[in-house]
C-alpha positions as CSV (number, residue, x, y, z in Angstrom):
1,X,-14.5,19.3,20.4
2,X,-15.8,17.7,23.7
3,X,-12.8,16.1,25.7
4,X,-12.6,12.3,25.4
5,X,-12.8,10.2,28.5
6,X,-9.7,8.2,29.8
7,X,-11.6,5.3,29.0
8,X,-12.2,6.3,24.9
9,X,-8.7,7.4,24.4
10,X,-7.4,4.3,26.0
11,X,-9.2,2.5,23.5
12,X,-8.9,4.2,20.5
13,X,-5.0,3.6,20.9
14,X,-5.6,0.2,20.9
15,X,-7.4,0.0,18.3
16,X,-4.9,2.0,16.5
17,X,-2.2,-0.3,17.7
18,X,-4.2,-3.5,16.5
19,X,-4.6,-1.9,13.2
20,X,-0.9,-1.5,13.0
21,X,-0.1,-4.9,13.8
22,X,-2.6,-6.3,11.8
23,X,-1.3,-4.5,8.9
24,X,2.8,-5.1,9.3
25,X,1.7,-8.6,9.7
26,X,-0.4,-8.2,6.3
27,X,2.7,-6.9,4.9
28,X,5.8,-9.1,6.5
29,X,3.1,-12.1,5.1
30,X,3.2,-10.5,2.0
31,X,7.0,-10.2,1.5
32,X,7.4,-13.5,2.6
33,X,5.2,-15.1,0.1
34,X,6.6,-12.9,-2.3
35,X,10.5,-13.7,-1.8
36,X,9.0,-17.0,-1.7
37,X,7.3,-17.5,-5.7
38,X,10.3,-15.8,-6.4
39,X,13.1,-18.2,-5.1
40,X,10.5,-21.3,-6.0
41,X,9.2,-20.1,-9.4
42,X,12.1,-17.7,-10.9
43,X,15.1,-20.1,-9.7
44,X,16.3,-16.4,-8.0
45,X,18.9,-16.4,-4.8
46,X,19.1,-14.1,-1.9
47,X,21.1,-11.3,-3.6
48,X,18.9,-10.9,-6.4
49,X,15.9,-11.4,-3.9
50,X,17.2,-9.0,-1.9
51,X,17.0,-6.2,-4.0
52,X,13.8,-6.4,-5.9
53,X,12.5,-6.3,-1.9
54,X,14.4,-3.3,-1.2
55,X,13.1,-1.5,-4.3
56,X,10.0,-2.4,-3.7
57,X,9.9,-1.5,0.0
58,X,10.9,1.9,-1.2
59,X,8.3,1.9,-4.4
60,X,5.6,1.1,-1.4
61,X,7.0,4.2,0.4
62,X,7.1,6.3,-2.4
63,X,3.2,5.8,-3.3
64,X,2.0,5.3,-0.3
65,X,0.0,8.8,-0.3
66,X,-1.8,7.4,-3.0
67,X,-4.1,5.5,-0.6
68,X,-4.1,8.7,2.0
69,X,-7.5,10.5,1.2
70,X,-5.8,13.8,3.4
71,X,-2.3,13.9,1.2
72,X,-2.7,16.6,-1.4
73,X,-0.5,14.3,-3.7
74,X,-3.0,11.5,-3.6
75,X,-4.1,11.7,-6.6
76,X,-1.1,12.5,-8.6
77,X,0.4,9.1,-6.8
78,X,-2.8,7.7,-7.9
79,X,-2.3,8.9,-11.7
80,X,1.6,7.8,-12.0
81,X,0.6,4.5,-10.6
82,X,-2.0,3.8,-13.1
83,X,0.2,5.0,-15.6
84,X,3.3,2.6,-14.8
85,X,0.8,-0.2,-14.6
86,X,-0.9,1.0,-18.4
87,X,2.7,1.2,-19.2
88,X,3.5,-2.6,-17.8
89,X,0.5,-4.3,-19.1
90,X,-0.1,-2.3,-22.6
91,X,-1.9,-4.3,-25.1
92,X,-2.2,-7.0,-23.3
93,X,-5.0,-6.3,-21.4
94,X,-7.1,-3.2,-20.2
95,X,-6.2,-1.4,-16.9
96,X,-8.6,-1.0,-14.2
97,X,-8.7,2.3,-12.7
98,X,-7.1,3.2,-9.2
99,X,-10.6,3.4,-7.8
100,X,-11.8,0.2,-9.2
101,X,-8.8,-1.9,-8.2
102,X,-9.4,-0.2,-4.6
103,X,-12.9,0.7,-4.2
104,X,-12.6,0.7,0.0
105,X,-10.0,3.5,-0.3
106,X,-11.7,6.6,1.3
107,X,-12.1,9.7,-1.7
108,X,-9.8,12.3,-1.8
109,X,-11.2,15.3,0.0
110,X,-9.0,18.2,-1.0
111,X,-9.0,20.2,2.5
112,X,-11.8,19.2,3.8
């Protein structure tokens, strides 16, 4: 591989960097809202609030390979997601596949 400039790697890390920030803001914007609906819709308070976000934080964690086209346990993250979701929804509508619901998620490559 030909050695990258100064200049390129430089960059690249701040690209990387503004990717990052863009996406904890995306998701600190996300919890908000959703602690939000849920004290203004649900009547809930800060305890019960609390710990749906803490279980979801580590639900996030937990399947967070599914969206990692390099983690050999993409697709089984993929597969129990869909199924919880099948599970959730059951005859009340049909389930859209992991690839429809994120069709800019790169494909699994499987060592490559």
């Amino acid at each position: 591989m030909a050695k990258q400039s100064g200049y390129l790697q430089r960059r690249e890390a701040e690209l990387d960097a503004t990717f990052n920030a863009g996406a904890a803001m995306a998701m600190q914007f996300a919890m908000d809202t959703l602690q939000m609906a849920l004290h203004q819709t649900e009547g809930w308070g800060y305890d019960r609030i609390m710990r749906i976000t803490h279980n979801w934080v580590a639900v996030q964690r937990e399947y967070k390979s599914a969206l990692n086209c390099k983690d050999p346990a993409a697709d089984v993250c993929q597969e129990h997601m869909d199924r919880i979701l099948a599970e959730i929804i059951r005859d009340r509508m049909t389930l859209i596949p992991f690839p429809d619901r994120y069709p800019n998620a790169k494909k699994i490559k499987y060592g490559r």
